[in-house]
N, C-alpha and C positions, 0 to 999 in steps of 0.2 A: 742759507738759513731760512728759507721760503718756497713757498711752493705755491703756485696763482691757481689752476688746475688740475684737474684728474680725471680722467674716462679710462674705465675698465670695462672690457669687454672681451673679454679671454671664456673660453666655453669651451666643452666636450661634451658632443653627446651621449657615449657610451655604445654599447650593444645592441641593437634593437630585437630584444626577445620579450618572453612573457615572463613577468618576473616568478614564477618557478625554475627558472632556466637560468634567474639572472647571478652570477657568480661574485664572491668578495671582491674579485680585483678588479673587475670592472665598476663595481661602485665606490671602491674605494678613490680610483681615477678618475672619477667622475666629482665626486665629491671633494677632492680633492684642488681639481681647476677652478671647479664653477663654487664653491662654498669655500674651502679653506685658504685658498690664494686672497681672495675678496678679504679674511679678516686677515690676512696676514699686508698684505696692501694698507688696508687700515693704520693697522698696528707701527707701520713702518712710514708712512709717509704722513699721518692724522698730525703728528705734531708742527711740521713742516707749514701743512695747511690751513693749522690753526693759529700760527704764529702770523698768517697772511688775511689782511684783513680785505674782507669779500671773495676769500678764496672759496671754491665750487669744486663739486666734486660728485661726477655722475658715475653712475653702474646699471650696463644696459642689464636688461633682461629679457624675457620671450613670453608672452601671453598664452601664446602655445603649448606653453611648458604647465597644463593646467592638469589639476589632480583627473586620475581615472583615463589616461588618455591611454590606449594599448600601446602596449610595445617601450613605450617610452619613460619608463617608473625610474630608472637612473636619472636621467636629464630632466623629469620634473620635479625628482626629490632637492638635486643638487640646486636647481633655481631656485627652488623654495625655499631652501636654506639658506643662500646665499642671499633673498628677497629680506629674510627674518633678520641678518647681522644686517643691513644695509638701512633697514625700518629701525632697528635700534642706537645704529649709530649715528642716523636722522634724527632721533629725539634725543639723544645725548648731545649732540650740536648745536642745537637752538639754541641757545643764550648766546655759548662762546665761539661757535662758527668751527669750520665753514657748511656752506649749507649743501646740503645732498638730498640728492634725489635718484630713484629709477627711473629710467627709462625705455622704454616697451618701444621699438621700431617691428613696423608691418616686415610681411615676409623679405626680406634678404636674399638674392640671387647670389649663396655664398654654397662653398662645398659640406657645409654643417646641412644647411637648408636639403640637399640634393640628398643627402644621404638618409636623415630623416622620413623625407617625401620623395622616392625615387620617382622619376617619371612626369613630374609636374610640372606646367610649363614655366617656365622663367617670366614670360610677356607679362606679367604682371605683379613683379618681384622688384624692390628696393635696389636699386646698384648701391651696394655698399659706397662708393664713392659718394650719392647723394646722400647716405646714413652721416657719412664722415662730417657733411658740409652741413648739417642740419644739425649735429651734436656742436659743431663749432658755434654755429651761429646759438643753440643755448647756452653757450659759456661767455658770448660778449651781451648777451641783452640785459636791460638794465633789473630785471626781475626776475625769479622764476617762478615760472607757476609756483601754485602753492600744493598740486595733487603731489600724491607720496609716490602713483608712477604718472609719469608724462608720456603722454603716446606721442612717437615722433611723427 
């Protein structure tokens, strides 16, 4: 009847073309992982977590995913969008919890990352492993920041 936690971080980039090129279905799969799971997530587990007093509840995101970026207008709309439910059910939350926030981690040595940026070297890329250990460690500290995104 509770729920203390929540880290989503579920993503698709989609296609990488120009968006004259870029087709329904690939945005609709896109918009789909990265924006419609995020409120359906919400909508399914919100009560659980607000039934838990000091329960948290993060959603990464990608700084990367920034308007005007070529190639990449699926995977920036869909963050955006998913950035927009997440900011709103941030302020829907204040009073009665639990609290939420984004979270923006630097580049990822993950197969999202690679496919994105073909060719780039990793030596200077996030091991998800350390993203993992660093979202944990924002779920036991006694505060969270107060930015709306938190850069890991």
């Amino acid at each position: 009847g509770r729920l203390d936690a929540v880290i989503h971080c579920a993503a698709q980039l989609g296609k990488l073309m120009p968006v004259a090129h870029l087709d329904l279905d690939t945005m609709r799969q896109t918009m789909t992982v990265d924006a419609l799971a995020t409120q359906q997530l919400i909508m399914t587990l919100g009560p659980l977590l607000q039934a838990t007093p000091g329960a948290r509840a993060l959603f990464v995101t990608d700084r990367l995913a920034v308007r005007g970026k070529p190639f990449l207008a699926a995977y920036a709309a869909a963050k955006q969008a998913m950035e927009a439910i997440v900011l709103a059910y941030a302020a829907e939350s204040r009073s009665s919890g639990p609290e939420v926030r984004l979270v923006a981690p630097p580049p990822m040595a993950t197969a999202l990352r690679k496919m994105a940026y073909p060719g780039e070297s990793e030596a200077k890329q996030l091991a998800p492993a350390e993203a993992a250990r660093r979202l944990l460690e924002l779920l036991t500290r006694a505060e969270l920041p107060a930015d709306e995104v938190i850069d890991l």
